[in-house]
N, C-alpha and C positions, 0 to 999 in steps of 0.2 A: 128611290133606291134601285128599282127593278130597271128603268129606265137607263140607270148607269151602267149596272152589270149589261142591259144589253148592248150599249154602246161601247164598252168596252170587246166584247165578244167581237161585233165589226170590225174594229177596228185592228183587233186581234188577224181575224181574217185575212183583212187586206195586206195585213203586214207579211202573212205567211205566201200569198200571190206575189207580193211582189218582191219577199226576196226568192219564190219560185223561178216569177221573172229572169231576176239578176244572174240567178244560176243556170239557167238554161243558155241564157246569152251570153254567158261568159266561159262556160264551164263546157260546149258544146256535149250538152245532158242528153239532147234527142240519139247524135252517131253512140255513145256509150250506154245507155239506153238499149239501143235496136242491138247494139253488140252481146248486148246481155241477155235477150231475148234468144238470140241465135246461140248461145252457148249457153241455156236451161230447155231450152222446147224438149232436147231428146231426154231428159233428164226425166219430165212426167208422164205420164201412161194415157192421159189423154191429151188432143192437141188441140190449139188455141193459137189465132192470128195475131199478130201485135197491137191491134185497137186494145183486145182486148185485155192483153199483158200492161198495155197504158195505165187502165182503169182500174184493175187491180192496185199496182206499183201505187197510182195516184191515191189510191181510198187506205192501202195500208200508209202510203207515208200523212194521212191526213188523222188514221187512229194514232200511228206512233208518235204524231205531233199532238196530238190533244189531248195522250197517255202523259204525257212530259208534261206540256205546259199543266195539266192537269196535276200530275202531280210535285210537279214545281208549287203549285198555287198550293197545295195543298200542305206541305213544307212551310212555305212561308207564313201561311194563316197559323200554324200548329207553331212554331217558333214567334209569331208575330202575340200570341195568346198566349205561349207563356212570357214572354217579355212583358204583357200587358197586365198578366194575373201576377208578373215581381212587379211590376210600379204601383200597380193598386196596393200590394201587401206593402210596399215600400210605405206607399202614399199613407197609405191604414196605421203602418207603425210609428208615420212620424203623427198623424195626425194623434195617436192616442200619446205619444211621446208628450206633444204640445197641450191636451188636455190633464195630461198629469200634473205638468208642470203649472198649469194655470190652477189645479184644483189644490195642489203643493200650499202653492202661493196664496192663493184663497184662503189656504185652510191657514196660512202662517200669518197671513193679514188679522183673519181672526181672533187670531192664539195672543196677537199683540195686542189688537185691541180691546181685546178682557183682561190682559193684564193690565192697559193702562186703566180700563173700567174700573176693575179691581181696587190699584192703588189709589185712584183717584176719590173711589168710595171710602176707602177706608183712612183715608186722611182727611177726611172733611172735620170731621170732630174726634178729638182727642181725649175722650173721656172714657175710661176704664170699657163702662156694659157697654158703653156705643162698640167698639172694638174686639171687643171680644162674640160681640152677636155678629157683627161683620164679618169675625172669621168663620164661625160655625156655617154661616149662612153664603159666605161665597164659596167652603169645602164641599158643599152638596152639590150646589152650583155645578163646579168641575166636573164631579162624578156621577150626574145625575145621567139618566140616560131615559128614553121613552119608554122601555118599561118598567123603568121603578125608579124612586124618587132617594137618594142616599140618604140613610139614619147615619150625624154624625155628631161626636160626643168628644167632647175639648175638656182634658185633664191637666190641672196646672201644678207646676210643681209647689208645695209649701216648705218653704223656706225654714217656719221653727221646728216642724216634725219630720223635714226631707219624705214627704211622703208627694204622691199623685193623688191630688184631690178633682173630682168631679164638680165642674165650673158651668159649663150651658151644655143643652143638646139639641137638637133639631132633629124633628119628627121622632124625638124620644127623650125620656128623663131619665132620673138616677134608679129610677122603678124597674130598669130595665137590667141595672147591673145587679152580679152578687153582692160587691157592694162599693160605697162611693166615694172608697179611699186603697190604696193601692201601696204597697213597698215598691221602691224601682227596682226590686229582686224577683217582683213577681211577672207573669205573661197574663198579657202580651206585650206589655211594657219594657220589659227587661231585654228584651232580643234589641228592640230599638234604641235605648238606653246606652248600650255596650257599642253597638253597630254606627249610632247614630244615622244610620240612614232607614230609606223606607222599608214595611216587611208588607209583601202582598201575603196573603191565606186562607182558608177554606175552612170553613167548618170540621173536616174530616183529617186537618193538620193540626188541631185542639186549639184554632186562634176564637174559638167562639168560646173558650170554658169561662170566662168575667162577666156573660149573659148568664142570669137564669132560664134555665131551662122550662121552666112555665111561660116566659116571656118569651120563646123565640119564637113563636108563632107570627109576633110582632112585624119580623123580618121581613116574612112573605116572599118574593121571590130577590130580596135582596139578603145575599146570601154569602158573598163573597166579603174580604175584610182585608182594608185598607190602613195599617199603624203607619203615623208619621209623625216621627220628630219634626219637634220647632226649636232649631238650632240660634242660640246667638251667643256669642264668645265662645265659642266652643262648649257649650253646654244644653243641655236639653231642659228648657223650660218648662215647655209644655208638650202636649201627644195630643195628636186625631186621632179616634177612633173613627173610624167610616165602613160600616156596613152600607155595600153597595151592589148592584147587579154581576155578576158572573163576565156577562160581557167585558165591564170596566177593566176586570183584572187581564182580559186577553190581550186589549190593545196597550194595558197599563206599557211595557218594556217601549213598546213601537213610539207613544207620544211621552216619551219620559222627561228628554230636555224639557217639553212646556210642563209639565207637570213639576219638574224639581224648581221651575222661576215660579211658579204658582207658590210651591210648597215655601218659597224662599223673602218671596213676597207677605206671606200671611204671618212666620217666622217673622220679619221685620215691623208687620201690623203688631204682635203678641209683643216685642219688645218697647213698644210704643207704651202700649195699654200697659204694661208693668214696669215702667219706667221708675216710677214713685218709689217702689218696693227696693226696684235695684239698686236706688240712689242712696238708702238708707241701710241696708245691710250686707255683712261680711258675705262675701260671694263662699268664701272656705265653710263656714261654720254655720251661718244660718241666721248667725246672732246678728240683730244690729252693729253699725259700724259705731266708731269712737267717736266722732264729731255728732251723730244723732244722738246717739246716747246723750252727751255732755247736754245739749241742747235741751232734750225732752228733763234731764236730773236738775238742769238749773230750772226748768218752770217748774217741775214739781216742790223744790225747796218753797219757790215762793208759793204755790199753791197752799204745802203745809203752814204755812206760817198763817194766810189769810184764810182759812177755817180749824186754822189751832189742832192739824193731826200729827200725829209720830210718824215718822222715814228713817229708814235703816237702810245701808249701804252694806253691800260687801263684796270684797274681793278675794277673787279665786286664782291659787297657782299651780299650775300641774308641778310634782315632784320629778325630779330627777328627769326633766322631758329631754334634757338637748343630748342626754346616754341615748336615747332614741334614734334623734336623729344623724348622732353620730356612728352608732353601730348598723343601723337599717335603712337607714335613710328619709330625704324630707317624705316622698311617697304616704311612707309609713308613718311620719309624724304627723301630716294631714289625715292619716283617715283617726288617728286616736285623738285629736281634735274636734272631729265631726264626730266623733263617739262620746266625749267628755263635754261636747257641747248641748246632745242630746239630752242626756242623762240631767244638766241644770235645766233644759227646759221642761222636763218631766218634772219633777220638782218644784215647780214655782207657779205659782196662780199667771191665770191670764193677763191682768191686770201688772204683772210684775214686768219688771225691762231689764233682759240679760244683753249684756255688749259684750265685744270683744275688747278686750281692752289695751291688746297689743301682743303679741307674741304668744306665749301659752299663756296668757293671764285674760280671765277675766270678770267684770265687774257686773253685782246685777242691785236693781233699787226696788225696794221693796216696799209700795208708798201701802201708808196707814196699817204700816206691822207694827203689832202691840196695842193698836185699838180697844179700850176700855177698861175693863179690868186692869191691864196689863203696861198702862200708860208709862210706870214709873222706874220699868226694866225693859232691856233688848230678848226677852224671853222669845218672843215669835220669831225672832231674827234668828237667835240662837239654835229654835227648830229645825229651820229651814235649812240653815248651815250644816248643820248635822246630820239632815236628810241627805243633803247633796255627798257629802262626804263620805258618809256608808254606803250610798250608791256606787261612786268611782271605786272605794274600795274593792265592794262584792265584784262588779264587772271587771276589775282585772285581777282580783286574788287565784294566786295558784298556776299564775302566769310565769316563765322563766324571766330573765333580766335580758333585756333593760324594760320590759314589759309590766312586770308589776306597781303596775303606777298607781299614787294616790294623788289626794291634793290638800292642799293647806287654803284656810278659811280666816281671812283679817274679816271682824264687825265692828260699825260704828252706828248711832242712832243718835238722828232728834228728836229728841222730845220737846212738850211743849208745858210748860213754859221756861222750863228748864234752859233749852237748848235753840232760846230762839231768836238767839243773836247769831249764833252757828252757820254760816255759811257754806254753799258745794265743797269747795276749797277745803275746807275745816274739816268735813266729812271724808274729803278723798284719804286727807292727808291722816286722821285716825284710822281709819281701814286699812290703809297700808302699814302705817304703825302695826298693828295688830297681826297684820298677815308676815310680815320682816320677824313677828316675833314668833308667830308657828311656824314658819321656817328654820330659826335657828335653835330652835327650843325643843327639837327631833321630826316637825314635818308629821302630814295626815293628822291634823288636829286642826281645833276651829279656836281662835282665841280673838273675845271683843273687850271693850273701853273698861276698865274694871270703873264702876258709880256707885256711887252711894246708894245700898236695899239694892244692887243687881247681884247675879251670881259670879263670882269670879271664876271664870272659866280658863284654863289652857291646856 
């Protein structure tokens, strides 16, 4: 390097002799020169030959040549270094440009291939707990981060009570909640419910109040809280609870897209795993549909027949419902449906099967009512009906119109051996007889088969 700078230097040199040269010989520099000499001598206080005016002349025109190139050079190097210090920031910008994009891409490579991970897990087997551990266990998954491990708790919806039941959790149980059944009115359920979408929250926004408070210790530093609906038809099946690290919640907005194909994926695993459930009952009401009904009421007949028990039918009609939806609308006649639906399944043992049975009517069976004592009347049946019936009453007495609704109660019952040639058929079509006759006979009354030693009721 020192070697070039000094070979440039020479070379510099020679260039300045010999356009000296040039000039002298062309420019006759020496008569213009000597003329100049002659017209400055008197000019200074002391006096000096023209040798030595040469040497002078010569040594300043060799500073003011080496002031210039000098500070030419120095120009250049100072322009040349910021040019250099923009390509490098150029170079710098694209080079981190292209590491973004590579890390982007990385990172979206990733994002794909967990989700295919994901789906590809969670459709291996089709069985109910396989699926629903699947999802608990790939929700942590997502949000878990290095320093803390996501506690996440999968709430399904139940269909006879419309309520939020406590289904798995991962890295926590139902020990951890106040407790292990929910209204979709309450929080932190209910923001997502109404919202349908996700709710991120903190402890200090009240999304921790469905923790007890002896248990939050549990947390530890996962402390932030993650509710996510699991959407399918437009309806919210199920909820993630996900207590997870602080972190999670910061980037939650930034990786949101892969987050909602996550949330949308697990959403379609939950639909998978409660498929059974949704195949068999009324999406509106709760109730079983009509076709399962029918199915499960014909094995029960023959069931009663082959260990000789009593079955009681009955059917139920809301009063004056279509004033409903005439003056308010259907909105309105769906939620007094989910309300009148409720109310029979409160009412009815476990063991009992309420349907819909079409429109505001419906039907419920009542296997082994009347058991023992009671073999030789629809007395249990009779209870039950009357239960249900003061129930609708109370809950909408005192209502304006078209709201004070009741409902009218047809019964029919096999007994055995009485009635054990009696067929589904035979049963529908007494029940209905009976309900056609508390409807015309003033409505909000229960009337069944009038038999021999039963009570005659209407």
């Amino acid at each position: 390097m020192r070697f070039l700078k000094g070979l440039l230097w020479v070379l510099f040199a020679i260039a300045i002799i010999a356009v000296a040269m040039y000039v002298t010989g062309n420019f006759d520099l020496a008569e213009r020169l000597a003329s100049l000499f002659l017209a400055i001598q008197p000019l200074f206080p002391i006096s000096f030959n023209f040798d030595q005016f040469l040497v002078f002349a010569t040594v300043t025109g060799l500073l003011v040549s080496v002031v210039v190139v000098s500070g030419s050079a120095a120009l250049i190097a100072f322009f040349g270094a910021r040019l250099s210090v923009a390509h490098q920031k150029q170079a710098g910008q694209a080079a981190a440009a292209r590491r973004e994009i590579e890390h982007v891409t990385s990172q979206h490579q990733r994002q794909y291939e967990q989700l295919l991970t994901l789906e590809q897990t969670l459709t291996k087997r089709l069985d109910k707990r396989v699926l629903v551990q699947g999802i608990v266990e790939a929700a942590s998954r997502i949000t878990s981060v290095s320093q803390a491990n996501s506690l996440v708790s999968l709430w399904l919806l139940r269909f006879e009570t419309d309520t939020l039941c406590f289904e798995m959790g991962l890295y926590c149980d139902e020990t951890l909640f106040t407790q292990t059944e929910f209204q979709p009115t309450e929080q932190p359920f209910a923001r997502v419910i109404t919202s349908q979408k996700p709710w991120v929250g903190t402890p200090s926004a009240g999304g921790m109040a469905f923790i007890k408070p002896e248990q939050a210790s549990k947390l530890s530093t996962a402390s932030g809280l993650l509710v996510i609906p699991l959407i399918v038809e437009n309806s919210v099946l199920g909820v993630l609870a996900i207590c997870c690290h602080p972190d999670v919640l910061k980037s939650y907005e930034e990786r949101k897209p892969y987050y909602d194909a996550m949330w949308g994926a697990l959403a379609l695993a939950l639909a998978v795993a409660i498929q059974g459930e949704l195949a068999i009952l009324d999406r509106l009401t709760g109730t079983h549909n009509r076709e399962y009904f029918m199915k499960r009421f014909v094995q029960e007949v023959e069931r009663s027949t082959r260990y000789q028990l009593p079955l009681s039918l009955l059917m139920v009609d809301i009063d004056n419902f279509k004033a409903v939806n005439d003056a308010l609308g259907h909105p309105q006649g769906d939620a007094v449906l989910k309300i009148i639906a409720r109310l029979i399944r409160k009412e009815v043992r476990a063991i009992d099967l309420v349907g819909r049975y079409g429109g505001e009517e419906f039907i419920i069976m009542l296997p082994e009512t009347g058991y023992g004592d009671e073999t030789t009347n629809p007395t249990g049946a009779l209870i039950v009906a009357e239960r249900i019936r003061k129930a609708v009453d109370e809950e909408f007495k005192g209502l304006q119109k078209p709201l004070n609704l009741s409902v009218s109660l047809g019964v029919a019952m096999r007994r055995y051996p009485e009635d054990r040639e009696a067929s589904y058929k035979e049963l529908i079509r007494l029940s209905d007889e009976q309900l056609y006759r508390a409807k015309t006979s003033g409505k909000n009354k229960v009337c069944a088969v009038r038999r021999e030693n039963a009570p005659n009721v209407s």
